[in-house]
N, CA, C and O atoms as a GROMACS GRO file, in nm:
protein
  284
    1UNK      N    1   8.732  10.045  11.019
    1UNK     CA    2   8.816  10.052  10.902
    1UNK      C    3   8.952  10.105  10.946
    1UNK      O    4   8.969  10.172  11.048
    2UNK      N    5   9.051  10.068  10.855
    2UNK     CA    6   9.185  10.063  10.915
    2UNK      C    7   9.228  10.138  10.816
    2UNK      O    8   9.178  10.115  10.706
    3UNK      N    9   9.314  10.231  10.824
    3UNK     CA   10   9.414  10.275  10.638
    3UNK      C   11   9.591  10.314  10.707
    3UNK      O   12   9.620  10.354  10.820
    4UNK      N   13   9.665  10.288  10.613
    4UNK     CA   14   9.732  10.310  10.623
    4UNK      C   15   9.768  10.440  10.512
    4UNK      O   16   9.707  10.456  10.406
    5UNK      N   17   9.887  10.532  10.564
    5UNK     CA   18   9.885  10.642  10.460
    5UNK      C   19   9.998  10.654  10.463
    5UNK      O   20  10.057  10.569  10.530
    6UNK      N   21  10.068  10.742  10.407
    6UNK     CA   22  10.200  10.793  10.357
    6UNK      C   23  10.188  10.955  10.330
    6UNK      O   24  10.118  10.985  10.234
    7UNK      N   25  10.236  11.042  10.390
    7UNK     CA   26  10.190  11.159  10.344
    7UNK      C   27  10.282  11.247  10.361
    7UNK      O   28  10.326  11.267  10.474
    8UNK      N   29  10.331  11.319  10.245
    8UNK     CA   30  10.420  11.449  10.236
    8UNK      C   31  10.423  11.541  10.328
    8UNK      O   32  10.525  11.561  10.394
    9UNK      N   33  10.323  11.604  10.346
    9UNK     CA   34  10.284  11.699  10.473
    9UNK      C   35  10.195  11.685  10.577
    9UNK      O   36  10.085  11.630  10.572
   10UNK      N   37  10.257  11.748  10.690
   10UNK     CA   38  10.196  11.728  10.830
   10UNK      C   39  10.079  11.743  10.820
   10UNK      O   40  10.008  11.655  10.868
   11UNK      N   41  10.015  11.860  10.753
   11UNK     CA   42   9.887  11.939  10.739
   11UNK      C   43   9.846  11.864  10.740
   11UNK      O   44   9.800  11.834  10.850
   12UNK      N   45   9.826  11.774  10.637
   12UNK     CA   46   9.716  11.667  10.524
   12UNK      C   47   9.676  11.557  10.663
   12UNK      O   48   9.597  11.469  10.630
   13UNK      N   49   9.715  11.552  10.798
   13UNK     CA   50   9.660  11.481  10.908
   13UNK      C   51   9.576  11.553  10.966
   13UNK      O   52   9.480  11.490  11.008
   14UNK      N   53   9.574  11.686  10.988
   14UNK     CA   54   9.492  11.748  11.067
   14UNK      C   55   9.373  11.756  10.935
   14UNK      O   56   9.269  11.811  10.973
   15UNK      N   57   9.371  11.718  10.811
   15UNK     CA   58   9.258  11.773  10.729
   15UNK      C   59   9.206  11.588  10.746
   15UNK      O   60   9.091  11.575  10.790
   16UNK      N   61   9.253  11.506  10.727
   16UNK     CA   62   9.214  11.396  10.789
   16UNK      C   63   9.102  11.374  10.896
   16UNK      O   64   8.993  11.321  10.879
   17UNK      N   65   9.147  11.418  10.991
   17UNK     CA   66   9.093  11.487  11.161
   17UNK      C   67   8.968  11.543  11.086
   17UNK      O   68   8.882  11.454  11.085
   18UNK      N   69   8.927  11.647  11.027
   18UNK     CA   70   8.864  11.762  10.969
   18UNK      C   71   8.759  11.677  10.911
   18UNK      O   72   8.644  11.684  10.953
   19UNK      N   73   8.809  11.557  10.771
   19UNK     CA   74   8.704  11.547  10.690
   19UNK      C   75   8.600  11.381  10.781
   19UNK      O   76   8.488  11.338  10.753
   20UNK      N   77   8.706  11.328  10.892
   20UNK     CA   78   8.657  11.211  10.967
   20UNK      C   79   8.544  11.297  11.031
   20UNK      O   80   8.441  11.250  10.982
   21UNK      N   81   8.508  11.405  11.120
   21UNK     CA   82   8.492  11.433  11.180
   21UNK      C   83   8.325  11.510  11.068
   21UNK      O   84   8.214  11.521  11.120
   22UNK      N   85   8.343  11.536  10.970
   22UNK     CA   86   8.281  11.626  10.863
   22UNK      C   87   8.176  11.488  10.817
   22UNK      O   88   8.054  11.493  10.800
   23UNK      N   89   8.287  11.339  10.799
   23UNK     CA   90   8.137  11.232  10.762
   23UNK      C   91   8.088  11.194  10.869
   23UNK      O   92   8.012  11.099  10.848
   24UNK      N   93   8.098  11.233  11.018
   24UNK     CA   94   8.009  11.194  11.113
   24UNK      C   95   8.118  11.000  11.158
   24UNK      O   96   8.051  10.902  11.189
   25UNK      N   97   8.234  10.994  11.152
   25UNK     CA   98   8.292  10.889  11.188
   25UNK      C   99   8.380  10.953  11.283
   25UNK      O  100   8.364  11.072  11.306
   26UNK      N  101   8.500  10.868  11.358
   26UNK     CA  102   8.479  10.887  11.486
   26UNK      C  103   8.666  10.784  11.488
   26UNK      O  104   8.687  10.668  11.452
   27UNK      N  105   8.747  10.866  11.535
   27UNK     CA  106   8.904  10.794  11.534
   27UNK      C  107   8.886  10.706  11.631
   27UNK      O  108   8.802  10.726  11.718
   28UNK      N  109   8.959  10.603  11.630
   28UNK     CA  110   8.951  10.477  11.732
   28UNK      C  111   9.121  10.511  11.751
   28UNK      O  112   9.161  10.530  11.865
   29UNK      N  113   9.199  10.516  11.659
   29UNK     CA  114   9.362  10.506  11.668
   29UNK      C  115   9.447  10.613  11.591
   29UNK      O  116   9.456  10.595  11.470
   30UNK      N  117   9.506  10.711  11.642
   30UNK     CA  118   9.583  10.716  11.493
   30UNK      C  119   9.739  10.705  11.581
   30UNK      O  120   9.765  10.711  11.701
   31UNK      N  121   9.813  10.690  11.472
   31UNK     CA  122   9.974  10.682  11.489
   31UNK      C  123  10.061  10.762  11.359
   31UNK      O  124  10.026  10.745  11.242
   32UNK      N  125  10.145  10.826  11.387
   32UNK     CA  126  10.174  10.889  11.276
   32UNK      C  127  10.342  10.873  11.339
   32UNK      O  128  10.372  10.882  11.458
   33UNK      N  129  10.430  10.849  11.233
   33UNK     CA  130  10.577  10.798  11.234
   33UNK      C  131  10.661  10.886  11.166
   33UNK      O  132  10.638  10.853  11.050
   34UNK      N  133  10.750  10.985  11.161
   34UNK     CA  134  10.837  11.063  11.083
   34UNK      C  135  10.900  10.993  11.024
   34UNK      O  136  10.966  10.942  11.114
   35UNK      N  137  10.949  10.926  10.890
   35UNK     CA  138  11.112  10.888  10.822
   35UNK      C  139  11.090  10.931  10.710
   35UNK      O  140  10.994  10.925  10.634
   36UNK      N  141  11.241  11.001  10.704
   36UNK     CA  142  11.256  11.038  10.560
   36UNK      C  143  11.181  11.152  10.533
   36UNK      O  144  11.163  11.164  10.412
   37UNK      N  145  11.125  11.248  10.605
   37UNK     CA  146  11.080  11.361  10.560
   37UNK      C  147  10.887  11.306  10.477
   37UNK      O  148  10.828  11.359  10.383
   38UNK      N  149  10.852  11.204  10.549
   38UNK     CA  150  10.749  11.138  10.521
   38UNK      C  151  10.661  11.114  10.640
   38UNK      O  152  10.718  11.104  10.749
   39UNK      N  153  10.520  11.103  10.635
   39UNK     CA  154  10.466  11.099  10.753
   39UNK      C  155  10.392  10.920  10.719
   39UNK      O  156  10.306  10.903  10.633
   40UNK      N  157  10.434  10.833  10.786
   40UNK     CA  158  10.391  10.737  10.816
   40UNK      C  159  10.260  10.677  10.926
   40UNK      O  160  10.277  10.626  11.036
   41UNK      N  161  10.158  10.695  10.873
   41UNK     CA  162  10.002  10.699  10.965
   41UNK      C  163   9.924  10.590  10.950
   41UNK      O  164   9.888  10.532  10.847
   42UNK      N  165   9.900  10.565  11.072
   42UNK     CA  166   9.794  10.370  11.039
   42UNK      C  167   9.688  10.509  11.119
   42UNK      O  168   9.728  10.605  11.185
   43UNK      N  169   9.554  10.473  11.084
   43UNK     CA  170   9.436  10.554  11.094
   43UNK      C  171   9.321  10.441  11.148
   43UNK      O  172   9.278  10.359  11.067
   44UNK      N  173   9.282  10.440  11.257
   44UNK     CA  174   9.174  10.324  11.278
   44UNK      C  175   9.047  10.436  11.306
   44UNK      O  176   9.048  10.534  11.381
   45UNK      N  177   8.912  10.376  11.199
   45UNK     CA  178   8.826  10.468  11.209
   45UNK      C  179   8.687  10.393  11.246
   45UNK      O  180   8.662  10.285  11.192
   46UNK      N  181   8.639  10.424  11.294
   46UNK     CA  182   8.469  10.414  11.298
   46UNK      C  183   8.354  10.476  11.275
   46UNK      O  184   8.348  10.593  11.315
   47UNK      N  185   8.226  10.416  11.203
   47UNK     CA  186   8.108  10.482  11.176
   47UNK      C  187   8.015  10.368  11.082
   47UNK      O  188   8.023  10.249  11.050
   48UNK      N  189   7.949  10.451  11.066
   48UNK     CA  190   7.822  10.400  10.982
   48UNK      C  191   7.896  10.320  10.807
   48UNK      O  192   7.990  10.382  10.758
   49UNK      N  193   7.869  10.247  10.764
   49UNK     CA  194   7.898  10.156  10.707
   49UNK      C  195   7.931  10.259  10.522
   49UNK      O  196   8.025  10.262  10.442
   50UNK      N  197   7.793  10.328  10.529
   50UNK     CA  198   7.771  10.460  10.426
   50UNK      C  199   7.904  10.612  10.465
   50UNK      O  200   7.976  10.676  10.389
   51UNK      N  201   7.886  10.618  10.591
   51UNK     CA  202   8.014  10.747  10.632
   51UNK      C  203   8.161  10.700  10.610
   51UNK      O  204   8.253  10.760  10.556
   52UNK      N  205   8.157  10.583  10.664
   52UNK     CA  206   8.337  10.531  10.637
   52UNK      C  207   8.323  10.513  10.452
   52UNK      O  208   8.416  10.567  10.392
   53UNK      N  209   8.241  10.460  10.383
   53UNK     CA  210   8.243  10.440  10.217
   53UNK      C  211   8.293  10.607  10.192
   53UNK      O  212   8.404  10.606  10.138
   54UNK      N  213   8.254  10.718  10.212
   54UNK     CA  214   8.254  10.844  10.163
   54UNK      C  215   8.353  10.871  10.224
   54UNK      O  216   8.420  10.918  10.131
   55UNK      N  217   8.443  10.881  10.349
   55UNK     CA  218   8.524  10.901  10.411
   55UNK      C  219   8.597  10.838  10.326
   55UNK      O  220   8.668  10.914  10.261
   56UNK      N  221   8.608  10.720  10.299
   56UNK     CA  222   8.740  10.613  10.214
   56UNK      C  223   8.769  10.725  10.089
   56UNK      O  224   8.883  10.769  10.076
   57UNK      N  225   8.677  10.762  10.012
   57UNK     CA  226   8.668  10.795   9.910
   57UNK      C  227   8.726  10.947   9.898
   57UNK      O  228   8.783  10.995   9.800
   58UNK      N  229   8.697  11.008  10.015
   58UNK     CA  230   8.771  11.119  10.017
   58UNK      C  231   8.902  11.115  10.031
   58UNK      O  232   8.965  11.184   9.950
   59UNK      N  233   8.982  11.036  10.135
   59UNK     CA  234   9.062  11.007  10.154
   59UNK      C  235   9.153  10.924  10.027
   59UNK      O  236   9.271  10.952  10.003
   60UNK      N  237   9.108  10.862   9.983
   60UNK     CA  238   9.205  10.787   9.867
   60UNK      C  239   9.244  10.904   9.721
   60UNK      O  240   9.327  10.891   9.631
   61UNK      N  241   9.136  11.023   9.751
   61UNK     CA  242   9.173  11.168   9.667
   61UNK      C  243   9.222  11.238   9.712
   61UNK      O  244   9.256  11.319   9.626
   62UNK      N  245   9.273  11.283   9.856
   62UNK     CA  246   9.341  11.330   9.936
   62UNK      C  247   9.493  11.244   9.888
   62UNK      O  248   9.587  11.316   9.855
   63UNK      N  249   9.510  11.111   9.886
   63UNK     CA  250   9.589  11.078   9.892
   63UNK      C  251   9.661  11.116   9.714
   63UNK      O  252   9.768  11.163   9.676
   64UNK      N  253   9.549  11.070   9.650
   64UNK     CA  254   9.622  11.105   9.496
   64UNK      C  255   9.694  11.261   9.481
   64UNK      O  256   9.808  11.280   9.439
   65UNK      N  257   9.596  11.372   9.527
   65UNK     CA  258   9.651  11.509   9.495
   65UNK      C  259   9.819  11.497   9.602
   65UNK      O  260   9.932  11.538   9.571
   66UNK      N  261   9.779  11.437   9.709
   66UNK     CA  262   9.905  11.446   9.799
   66UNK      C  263  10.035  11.414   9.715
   66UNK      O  264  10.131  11.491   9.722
   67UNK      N  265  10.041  11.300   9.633
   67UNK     CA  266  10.138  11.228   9.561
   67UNK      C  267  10.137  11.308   9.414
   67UNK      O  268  10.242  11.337   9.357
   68UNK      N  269  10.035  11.333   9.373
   68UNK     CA  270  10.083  11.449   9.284
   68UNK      C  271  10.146  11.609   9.283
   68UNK      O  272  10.200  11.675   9.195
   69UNK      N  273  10.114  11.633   9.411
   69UNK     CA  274  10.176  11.793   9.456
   69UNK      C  275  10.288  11.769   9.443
   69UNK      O  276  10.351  11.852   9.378
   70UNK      N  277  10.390  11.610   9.513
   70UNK     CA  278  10.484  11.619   9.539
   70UNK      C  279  10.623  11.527   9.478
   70UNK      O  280  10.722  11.470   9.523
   71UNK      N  281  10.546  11.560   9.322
   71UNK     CA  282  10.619  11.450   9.260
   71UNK      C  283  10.737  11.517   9.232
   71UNK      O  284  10.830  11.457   9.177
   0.00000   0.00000   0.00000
């Protein structure tokens, strides 16, 4: 599984790192890009078909609170 992200703060990658690592999946890639005071991240992940579903899911709420902290 592949995601791309957008993220206000640096932190919110290392909790990334944290919760991949928490569903038992496993980084294949990451890249993370500075512009604009924005963190630009393509994320290539691997695991069990059930760990990446729960991983997605965390992550796409990670992403909502992210965009709401920093509206």
């Amino acid at each position: 599984m592949t995601r791309s992200i957008v993220l206000s703060d640096w932190r919110e990658i290392a909790r990334i790192v944290s919760l991949t690592h928490r569903f038992g999946c496993a980084l294949r890639n990451v890249d993370v890009r500075e512009h604009d005071a924005r963190f630009h991240t393509n994320i290539e992940l691997a695991g069990t078909p059930d760990a990446l579903r729960r991983l997605d899911a965390q992550l796409t709420k990670l992403l909502h609170d992210d965009k709401e902290m920093f509206r």
